[in-house]
N, C-alpha and C positions, 0 to 999 in steps of 0.2 A: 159598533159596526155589526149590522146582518149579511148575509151571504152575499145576497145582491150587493152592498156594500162594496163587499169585498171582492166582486165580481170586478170592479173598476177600481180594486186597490192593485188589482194585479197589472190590466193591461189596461190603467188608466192613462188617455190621453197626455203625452208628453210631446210637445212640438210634435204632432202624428201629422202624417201624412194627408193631407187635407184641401180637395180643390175643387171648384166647379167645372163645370165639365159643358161645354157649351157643342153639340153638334148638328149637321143636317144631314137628312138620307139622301143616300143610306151610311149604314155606319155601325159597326159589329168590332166589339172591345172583348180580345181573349186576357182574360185575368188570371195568372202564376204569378202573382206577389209571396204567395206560400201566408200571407199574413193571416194569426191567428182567430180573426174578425172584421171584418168589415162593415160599413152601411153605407147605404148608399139611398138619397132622397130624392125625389122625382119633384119637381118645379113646375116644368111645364114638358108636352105631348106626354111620350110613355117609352117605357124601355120592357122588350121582354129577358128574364135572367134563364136561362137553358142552363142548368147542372147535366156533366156527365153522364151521370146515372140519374134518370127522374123526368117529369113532365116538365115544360116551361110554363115560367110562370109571369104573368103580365102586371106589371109596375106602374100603376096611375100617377094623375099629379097628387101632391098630398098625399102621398105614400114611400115610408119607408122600407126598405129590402134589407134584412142581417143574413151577410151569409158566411158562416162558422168555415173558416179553414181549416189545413192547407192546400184542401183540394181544390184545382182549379174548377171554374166556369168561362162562359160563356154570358154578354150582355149585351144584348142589339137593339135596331130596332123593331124585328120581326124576328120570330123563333128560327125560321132557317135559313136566316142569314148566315154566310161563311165569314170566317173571322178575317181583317182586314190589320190590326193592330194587336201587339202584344201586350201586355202589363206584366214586367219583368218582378223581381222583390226589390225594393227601393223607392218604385214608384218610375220605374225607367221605361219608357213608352217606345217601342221598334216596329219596325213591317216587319213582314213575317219573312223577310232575308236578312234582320239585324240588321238594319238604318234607323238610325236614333230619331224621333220626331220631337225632342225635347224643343227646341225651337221654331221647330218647322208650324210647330202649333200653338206657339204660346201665344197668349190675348191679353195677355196684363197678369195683372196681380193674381197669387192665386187660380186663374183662368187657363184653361184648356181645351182647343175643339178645332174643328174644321172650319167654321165661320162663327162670328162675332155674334149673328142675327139667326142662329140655328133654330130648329123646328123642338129640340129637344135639350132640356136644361136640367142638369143635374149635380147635386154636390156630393161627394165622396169625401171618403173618410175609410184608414187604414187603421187598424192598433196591431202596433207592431211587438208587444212585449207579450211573454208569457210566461206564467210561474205555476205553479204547482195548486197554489187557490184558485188561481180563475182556470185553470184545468179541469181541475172537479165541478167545476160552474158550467164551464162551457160545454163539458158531456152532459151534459142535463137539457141542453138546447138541440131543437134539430138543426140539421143542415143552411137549413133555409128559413127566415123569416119573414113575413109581410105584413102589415101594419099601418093605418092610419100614425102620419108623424105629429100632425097640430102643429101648434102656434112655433113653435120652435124651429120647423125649418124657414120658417120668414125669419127671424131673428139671426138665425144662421146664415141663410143667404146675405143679410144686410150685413154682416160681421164678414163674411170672408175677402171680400175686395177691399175691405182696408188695409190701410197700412200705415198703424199708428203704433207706439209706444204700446208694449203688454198687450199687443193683438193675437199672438200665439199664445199667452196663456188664457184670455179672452175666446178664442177659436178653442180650446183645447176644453174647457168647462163647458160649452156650447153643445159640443160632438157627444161628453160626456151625460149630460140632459138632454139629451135627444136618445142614447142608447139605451136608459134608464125607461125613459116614458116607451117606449116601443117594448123595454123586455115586459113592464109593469101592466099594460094592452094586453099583451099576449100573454103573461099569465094567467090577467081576469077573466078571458076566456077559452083559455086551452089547459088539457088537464098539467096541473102542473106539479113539480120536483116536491117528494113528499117535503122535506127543509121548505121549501117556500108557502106549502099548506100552514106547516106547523108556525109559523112565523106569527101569523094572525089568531093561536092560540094566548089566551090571558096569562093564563100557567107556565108554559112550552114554550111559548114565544116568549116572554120575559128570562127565562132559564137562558134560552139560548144565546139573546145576547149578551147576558150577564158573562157569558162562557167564552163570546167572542169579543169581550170589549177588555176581557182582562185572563188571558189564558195562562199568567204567572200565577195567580194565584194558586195555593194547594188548595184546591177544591177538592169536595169528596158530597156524597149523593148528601151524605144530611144538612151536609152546611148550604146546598143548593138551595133543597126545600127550605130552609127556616128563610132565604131570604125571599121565596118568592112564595112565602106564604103555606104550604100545603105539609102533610107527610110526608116523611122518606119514602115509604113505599107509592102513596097517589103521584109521586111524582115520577119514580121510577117508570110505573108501570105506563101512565101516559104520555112518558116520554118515549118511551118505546113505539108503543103504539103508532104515533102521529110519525117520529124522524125516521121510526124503522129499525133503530140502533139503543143503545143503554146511555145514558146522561155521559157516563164515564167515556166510554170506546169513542162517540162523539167527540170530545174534549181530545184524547189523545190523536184521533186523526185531523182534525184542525190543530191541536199546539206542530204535529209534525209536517202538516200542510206548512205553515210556518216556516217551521224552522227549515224547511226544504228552499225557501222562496230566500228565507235570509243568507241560508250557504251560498247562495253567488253574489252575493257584495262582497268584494274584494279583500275589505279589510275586517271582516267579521272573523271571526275564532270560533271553536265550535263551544269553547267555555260561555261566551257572548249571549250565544245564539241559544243557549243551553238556560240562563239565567232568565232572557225574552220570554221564551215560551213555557214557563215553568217546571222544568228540572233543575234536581238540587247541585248538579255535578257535569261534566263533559262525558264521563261514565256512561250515567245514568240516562241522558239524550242518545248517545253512540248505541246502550243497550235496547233500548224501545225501537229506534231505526234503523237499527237492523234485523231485531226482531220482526218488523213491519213490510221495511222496505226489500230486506233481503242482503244491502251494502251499509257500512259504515256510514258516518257523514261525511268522511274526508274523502271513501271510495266515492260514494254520491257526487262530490262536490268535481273531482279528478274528470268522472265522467260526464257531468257534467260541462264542463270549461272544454273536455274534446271534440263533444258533439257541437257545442256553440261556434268553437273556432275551425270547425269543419263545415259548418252552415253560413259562417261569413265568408 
């Protein structure tokens, strides 16, 4: 697993929130789902996306838009159009006096809009989970993304009015290959997360996943280098260089990225979670995060469960 990997380990498509979106003008979508990510793919005419704070930006066909929560926007189909509908978190659709348009608008499977035969076709897609990995991921992103989609949202579109046997897990790898090909676009051309430079290093980039495919291991800088070839110190020092950070501090802020994401699985212990990410002891994890984080794992985990069951 590399970062990007792990980008969709976190708030990888699970049954996510996913529909087409079929409208005519005019028609202006206010979006508070609060959700961590969005995209959303342009089919046919064009949508412009108006962020709060920022220039609008105009959404062709064959063009995907990421846009990083939980701030709201704005999606029409002219920048200053006034909003007409809400997008609550859930994926719950209201006028702007809280009247439900769940059915007022439904078109089938999947399908959502003002008319069947609208001027403007669009598929959406929410990811609604968020951990600690794709946190540190998703700050590395701006607000707003735009992007040539490719062959994928035909493939998409053909996949979402189904409704067969393992179509949502079908739908849900689909969203996830379109996210991937949009952030991998926009990497190759926009300066990008030193991690994702160094990725494509022979040296650096082999270290690092060696680091993230197996974070149990008691690794240490020399057993690094002999496996991907070089000196302790040539590896050292170029790994510095390129991630920005020491092979080691690296390794401990992913094992505890980790071990953060795994404290809200219900039935994990912090011995567990301790053994996962390579610590020898409950101790020994407790002592690095809170050295790190500032709270135990159990205060982590406490605070955690309050803010989630304050937000549901």
């Amino acid at each position: 697993m590399d970062q990007l990997a792990a980008l969709l380990d976190g708030p990888r498509a699970r049954g996510a929130f996913l529909l087409r979106v079929i409208l005519d003008s005019p028609w202006s979508l206010r979006i508070q789902d609060e959700a961590p990510l969005a995209i959303t793919a342009v089919v046919r005419g064009e949508a412009w996306v108006v962020p709060d704070a920022g220039e609008p930006v105009r959404v062709r066909p064959g063009q995907v838009v990421i846009n990083r929560g939980p701030e709201p926007y704005t999606i029409a189909d002219h920048p200053g159009a006034e909003p007409q509908i809400i997008i609550h978190p859930g994926g719950h659709c209201r006028t702007l006096d809280g009247q439900s348009l769940y059915q007022a608008m439904d078109l089938g499977v999947r399908t959502w809009g003002n008319n069947p035969d609208g001027d403007t076709v669009m598929l959406t897609g929410a990811y609604t989970m968020e951990g600690e990995v794709s946190r540190r991921l998703l700050e590395a992103l701006p607000s707003m993304i735009v992007q040539p989609g490719g062959p994928i949202i035909s493939l998409l579109g053909a996949e979402i009015v189904k409704d067969e046997p393992g179509q949502d897990a079908v739908l849900d790898r689909l969203l996830d290959l379109l996210l991937i090909a949009v952030l991998r676009s926009w990497f190759a051309t926009h300066e990008a997360p030193a991690w994702y430079r160094a990725m494509g290093d022979p040296v650096v980039g082999k270290a690092m996943r060696m680091l993230h495919n197996n974070p149990a291991h008691p690794w240490t800088v020399a057993a690094l280098a002999a496996e991907v070839g070089v000196s302790r110190a040539s590896l050292a020092r170029r790994f510095t260089e390129l991630v920005g950070e020491p092979p080691m501090s690296f390794l401990t802020d992913w094992r505890l990225a980790l071990a953060a994401d795994l404290l809200r699985e219900p039935d994990a212990t912090i011995g567990s979670v301790a053994r996962k990410v390579g610590y020898g002891s409950p101790f020994a994890l407790s002592a690095a995060f809170k050295r790190v984080r500032g709270v135990s794992p159990q205060e982590y985990r406490e605070r955690d469960a309050t803010t989630s069951g304050r937000s549901g």
